[in-house]
Structures are given as C-alpha cells and as structure tokens.
N, C-alpha and C positions, 0 to 999 in steps of 0.2 A: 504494500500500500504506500503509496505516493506523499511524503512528508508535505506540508504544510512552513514556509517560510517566509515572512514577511518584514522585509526591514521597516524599522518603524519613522516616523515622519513626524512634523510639527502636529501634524492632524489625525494620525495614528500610529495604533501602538504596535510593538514591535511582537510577532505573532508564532511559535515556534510549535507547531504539531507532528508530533511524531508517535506511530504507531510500534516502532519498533521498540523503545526502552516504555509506552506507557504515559509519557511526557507531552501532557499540555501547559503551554504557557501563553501569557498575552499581559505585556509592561507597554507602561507611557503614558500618553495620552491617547483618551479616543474621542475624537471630536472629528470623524469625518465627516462628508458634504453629504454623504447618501448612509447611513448606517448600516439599513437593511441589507446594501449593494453588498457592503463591508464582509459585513459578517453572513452572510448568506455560506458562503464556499464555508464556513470555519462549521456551521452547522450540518450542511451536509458531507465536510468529512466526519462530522462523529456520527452520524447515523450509519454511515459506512464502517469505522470503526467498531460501532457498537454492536456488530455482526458478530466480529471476534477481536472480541478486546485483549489487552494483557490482564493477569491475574490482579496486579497492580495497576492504577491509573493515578498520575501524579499529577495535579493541576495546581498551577503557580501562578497566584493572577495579581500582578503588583502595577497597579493603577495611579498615576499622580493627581488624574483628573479625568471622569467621561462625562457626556450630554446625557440628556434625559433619554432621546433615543436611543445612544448606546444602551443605556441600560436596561434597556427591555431586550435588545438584540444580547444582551450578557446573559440575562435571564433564559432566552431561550437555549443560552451554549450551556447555562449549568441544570435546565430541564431535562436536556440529551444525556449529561452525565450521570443525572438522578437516575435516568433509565435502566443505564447502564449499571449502575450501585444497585437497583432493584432486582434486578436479572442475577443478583449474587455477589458481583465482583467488589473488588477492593477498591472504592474511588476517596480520594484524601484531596481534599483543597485547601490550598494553603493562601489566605488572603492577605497578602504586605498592607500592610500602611506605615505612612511618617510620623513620628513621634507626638506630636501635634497637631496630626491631620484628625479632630473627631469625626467630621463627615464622613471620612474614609472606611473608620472605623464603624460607625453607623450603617452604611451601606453595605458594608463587608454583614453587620449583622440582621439587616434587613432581609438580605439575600439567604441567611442561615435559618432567620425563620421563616422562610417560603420556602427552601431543599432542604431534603432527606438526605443529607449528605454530612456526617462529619465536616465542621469547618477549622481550622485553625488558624488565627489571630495573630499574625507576627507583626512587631512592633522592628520599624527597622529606625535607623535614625539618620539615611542620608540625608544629602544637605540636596 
C-alpha cells in the first residue's frame, strides 16, 4: 500500500501515512483553501488501510493551529481510526500540544470525548 507524504506548507500540515510501520501522523498548520479537497485522499487511504491494518496503529497528531473546517475533516480521519480500534486492533493517539496552548488542549479533549479511542495528552514545550 502506497505511503501517504505531504510536505507541509504555510496552509498545511505536514502529513506522513504509512501503512507499513502503522504510522499516522499530521503537524502544523491546517488552514487550507479547500479542507474537504485536503483531506479527502488522507481518508480514503485509511479506509483502505482499514482493510488490513497493522496490529499497532500509531497516530501522532501535533497541530499548532486548524480552521473550523479542518476540524470536522480531523474528525472524520479519527472516525476511520475508531473503526479500525472497533474491529479489535490497537489504535493509540497521541495529541501534542504547546505548553500554553489551552485551546489545543481542549480540542485534543473535545475530540477524546466524541472517539472510542485511547487519547494521550502530550505537553510539549517548543517554542
């Protein structure tokens, strides 16, 4: 299966899916022009993914800033994960935020009460 690699931009984030270690990740900003456009490809690879996952699925979602749209298109990439966590497998997401980012943190817990997913809360401190 065909990795997923996006270098990230002033207006998005930088997007790294890989099927072979289990490895989802998505940093930066997500403020693109079209959201949906965006993240469309990132949801249908995990539905493809989610055909045959790895035992392990690691998701590393370290965000400094998204739109409102983003976050419904987040939402539906951590729906496809929940799936995948339903069907059995091991899904772990690990949500960064900055030291003093409460929003971040908020969101990160907003999201944890709407998925069945194990979340964990990492406090990072860059600048």
């Amino acid at each position: 299966m065909e990795a997923i690699s996006i270098k990230g931009t002033a207006k998005t984030p930088t997007v790294e899916f890989n099927a072979e270690n289990g490895k989802v990740e998505i940093k930066g900003r997500s403020i693109p022009e079209n959201s949906i456009e965006f993240y469309k490809p990132l949801v249908d690879w995990l539905d493809t993914y989610a055909t045959s996952p790895k035992e392990q699925t690691e998701v590393n979602i370290q965000l400094e800033y998204f739109n409102t749209s983003s976050s419904k298109c987040i939402l539906d990439v951590f729906k496809k994960l929940e799936n995948i966590h339903k069907e059995g497998h091991d899904v772990k997401i690990n949500w960064f935020f900055e030291e003093d980012d409460e929003d971040m943190l908020e969101a990160g817990e907003d999201y944890q009460s709407i998925i069945k997913i194990p979340f964990k809360m990492i406090e990072t401190d860059e600048e």
